[in-house]
N, C-alpha and C positions, 0 to 999 in steps of 0.2 A: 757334295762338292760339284759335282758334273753336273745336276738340276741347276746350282747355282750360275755355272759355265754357262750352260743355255739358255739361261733367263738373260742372264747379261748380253750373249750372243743377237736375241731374239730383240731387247732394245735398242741394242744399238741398228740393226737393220731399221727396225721400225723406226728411227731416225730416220737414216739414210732417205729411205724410203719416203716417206713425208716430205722432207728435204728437196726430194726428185718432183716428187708431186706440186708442190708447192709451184718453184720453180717453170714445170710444163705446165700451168694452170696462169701464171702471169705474162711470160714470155708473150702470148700475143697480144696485151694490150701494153707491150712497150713498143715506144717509139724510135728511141734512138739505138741508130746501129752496135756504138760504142757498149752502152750498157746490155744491149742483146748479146755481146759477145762475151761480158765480161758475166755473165749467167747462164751463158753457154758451159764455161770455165768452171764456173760454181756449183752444175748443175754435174759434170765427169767426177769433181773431186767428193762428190755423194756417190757416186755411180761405183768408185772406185772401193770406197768404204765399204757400201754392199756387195762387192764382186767377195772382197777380202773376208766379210764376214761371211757367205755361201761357201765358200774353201774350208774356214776351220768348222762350220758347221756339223760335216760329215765326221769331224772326229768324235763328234758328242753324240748323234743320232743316226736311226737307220733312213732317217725324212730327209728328203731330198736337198730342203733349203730350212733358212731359219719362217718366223713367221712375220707378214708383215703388216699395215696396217688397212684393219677390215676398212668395208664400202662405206661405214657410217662413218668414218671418220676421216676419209677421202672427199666423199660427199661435204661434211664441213667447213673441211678445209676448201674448197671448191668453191662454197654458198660464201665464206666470210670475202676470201678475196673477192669477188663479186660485190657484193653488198659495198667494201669498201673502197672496189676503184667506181663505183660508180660515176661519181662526180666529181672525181681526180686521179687522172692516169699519169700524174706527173713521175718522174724517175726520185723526187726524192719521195711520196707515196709508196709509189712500190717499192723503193730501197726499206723505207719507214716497216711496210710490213712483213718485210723479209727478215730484217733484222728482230722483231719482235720472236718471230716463230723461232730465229737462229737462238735467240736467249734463250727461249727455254729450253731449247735442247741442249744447252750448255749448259743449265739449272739442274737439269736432269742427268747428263752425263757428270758433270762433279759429283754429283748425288752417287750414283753408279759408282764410283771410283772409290769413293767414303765408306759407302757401304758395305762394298765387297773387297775388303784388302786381299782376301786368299783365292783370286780367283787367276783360273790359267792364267800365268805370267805372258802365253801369247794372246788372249783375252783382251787383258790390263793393257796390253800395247797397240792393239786395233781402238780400243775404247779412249785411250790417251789422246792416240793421232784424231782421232774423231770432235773431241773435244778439241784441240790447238786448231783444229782445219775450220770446226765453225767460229774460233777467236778470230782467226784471221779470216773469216768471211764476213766478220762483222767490221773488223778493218774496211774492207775493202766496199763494203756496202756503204760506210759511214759516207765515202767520196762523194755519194750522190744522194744526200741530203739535201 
């Protein structure tokens, strides 16, 4: 059951995480003040999700934090938005590929939730908010298509 807890723990960060990445990786080929702000916004309620899963971390392991995502996959993330703001740095582009990353990790966190009905009930409720937080980022991303 606790491997389970930290497995769960350890995705959700690696979200988060990505989420942050992502994020600091577009920020400076936007243009408009408005949507830097509202990515600013987007970029805390990730920030906040990882703070909240480093907290309950320590009740599962003697490791400091949970784990988050290696350079190869930083690095891609990094290489794809590149590749595709090349020749469109428009705000519905960048919304376009934000909202793609947010799906999946909303693809994945239902997944998470399905899979594991017996996991720390404080778990299930970091993982819930995590999931509703990227719904509503895709809300809020849809504005600026």
């Amino acid at each position: 059951m606790q491997n389970q807890d930290m497995n769960v723990l350890d995705e959700v960060n690696k979200g988060a995480t990505m989420g942050m990445d992502a994020i600091n990786y577009i920020v400076p080929k936007v243009q408009d003040d408005e949507f830097k702000k509202t990515l600013d916004l987007e970029y805390n309620k990730y920030k906040d999700i990882s703070r909240r899963a480093n907290n309950l971390y320590e009740n599962y392991t003697m490791e400091k934090e949970p784990h988050e995502t290696n350079a190869m996959n930083k690095m891609m993330t990094w290489y794809g938005i590149q590749m595709s703001t090349m020749n469109d740095k428009s705000n519905s582009k960048i919304s376009e590929l934000l909202m793609q990353g947010t799906n999946m990790g909303i693809i994945e966190g239902r997944r998470l939730l399905n899979q594991n009905p017996d996991v720390d009930p404080k778990i299930k409720t970091l993982l819930s908010d995590f999931v509703k937080m990227q719904e509503d980022s895709v809300e809020t991303l849809k504005t600026y298509l």
